[in-house]
C-alpha positions as CSV (number, residue, x, y, z in Angstrom):
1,X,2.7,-50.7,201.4
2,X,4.8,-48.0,199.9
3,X,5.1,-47.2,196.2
4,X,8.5,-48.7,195.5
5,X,7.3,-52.0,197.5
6,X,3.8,-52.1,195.1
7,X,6.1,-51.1,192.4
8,X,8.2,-54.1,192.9
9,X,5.6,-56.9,193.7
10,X,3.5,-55.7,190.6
11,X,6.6,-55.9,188.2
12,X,5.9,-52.0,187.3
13,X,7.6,-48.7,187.9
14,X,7.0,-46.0,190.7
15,X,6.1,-43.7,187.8
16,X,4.2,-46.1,186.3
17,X,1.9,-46.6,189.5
18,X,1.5,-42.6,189.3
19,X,0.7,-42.6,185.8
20,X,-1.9,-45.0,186.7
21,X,-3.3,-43.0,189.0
22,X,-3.3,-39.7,187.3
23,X,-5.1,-42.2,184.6
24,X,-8.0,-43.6,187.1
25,X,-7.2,-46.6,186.8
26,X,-6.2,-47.3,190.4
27,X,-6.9,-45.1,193.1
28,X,-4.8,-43.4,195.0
29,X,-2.7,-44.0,198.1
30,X,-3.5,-42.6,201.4
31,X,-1.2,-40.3,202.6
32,X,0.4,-41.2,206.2
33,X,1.7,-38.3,208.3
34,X,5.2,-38.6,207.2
35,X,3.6,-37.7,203.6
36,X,4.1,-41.2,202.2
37,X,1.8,-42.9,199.7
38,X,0.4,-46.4,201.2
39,X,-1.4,-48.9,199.1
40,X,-3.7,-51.6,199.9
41,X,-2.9,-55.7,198.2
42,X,-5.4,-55.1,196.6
43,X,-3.6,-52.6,194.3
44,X,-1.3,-55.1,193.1
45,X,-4.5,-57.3,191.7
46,X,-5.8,-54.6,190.0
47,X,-1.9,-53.8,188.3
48,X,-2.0,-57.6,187.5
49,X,-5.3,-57.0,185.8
50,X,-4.4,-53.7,183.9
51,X,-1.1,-55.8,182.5
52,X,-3.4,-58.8,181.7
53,X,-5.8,-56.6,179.8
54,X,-2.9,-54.2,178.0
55,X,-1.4,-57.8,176.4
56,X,-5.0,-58.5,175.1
57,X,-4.5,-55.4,172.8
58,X,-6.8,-52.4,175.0
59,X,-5.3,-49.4,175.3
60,X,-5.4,-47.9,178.7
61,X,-8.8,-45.7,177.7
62,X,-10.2,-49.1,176.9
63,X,-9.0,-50.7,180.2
64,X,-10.2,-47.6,182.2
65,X,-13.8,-48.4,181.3
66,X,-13.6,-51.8,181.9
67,X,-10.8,-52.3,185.1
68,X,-14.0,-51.4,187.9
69,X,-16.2,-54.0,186.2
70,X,-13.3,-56.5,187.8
71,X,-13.3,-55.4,191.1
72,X,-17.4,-54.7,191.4
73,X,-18.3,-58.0,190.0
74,X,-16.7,-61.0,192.2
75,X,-17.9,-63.5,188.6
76,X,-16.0,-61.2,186.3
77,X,-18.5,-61.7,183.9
78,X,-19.7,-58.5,183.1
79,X,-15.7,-57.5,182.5
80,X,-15.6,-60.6,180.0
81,X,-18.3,-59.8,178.1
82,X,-17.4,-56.1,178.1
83,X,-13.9,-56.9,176.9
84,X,-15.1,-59.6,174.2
85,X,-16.7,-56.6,172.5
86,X,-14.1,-54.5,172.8
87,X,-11.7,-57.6,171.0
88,X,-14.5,-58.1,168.6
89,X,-13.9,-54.7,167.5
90,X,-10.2,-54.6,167.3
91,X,-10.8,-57.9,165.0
92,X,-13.5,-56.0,162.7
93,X,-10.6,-53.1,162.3
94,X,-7.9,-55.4,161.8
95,X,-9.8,-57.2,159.1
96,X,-10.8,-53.8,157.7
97,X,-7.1,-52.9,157.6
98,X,-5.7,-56.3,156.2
99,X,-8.2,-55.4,153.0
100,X,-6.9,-52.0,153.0
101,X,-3.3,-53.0,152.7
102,X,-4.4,-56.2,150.7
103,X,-5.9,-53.3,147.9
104,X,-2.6,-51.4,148.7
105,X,-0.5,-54.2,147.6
106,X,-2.1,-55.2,144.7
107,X,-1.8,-51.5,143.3
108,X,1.2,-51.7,144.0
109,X,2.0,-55.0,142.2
110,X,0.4,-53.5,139.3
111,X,2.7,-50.2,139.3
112,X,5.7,-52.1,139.6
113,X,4.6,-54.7,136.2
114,X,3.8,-51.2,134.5
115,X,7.2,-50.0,135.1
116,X,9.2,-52.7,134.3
117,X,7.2,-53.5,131.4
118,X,7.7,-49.7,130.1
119,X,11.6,-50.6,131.0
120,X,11.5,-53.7,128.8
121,X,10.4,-52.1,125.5
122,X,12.3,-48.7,126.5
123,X,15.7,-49.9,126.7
124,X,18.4,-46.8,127.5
């Protein structure tokens, strides 16, 4: 198929699919002799799969090491497992992040009682 039909049946942009490509992440059409792009299905699984994965949280460097393991492993479970580390991870820096912001907030907290308290017993 073209690029505007893959476009359409994977719910993506033209551009998109040649970002994609320029990315790795799905390979790139054959050229016909009029100079057109064509794509196999099986492009439109692996779009579906890069979506999939971009609304777990990967970013597309994440995905581009993972996305083959998909396609080269009919269980998927290498992908899983890959991809359950890579969550794991975003869950250690989020935690790591919360406390960050959690110390922020308290400092915070304590500025704001020092000022008012200054304002209280240093009336204009």
């Amino acid at each position: 198929m073209r690029i505007g039909e893959l476009a359409r049946r994977a719910k993506v942009t033209p551009r998109t699919v040649r970002y994609y490509e320029s990315l790795g992440l799905i390979p790139h059409g054959e050229r016909e002799g009029s100079g057109q792009h064509y794509y196999p299905a099986q492009t439109i699984a692996r779009l579906e799969k890069i979506d999939q994965l971009k609304h777990l949280g990967l970013s597309l460097d994440e995905i581009g090491t993972v996305i083959h393991l998909y396609f080269e492993d009919s269980t998927g479970k290498r992908a899983k497992i890959r991809v359950l580390e890579m969550l794991r991870q975003h869950l250690a820096e989020t935690e790591s992040q919360l406390t960050s912001l959690k110390r922020f907030r308290s400092e915070l907290e304590a500025h704001i009682t020092r000022f008012e308290q200054w304002l209280d017993t240093n009336p204009s």
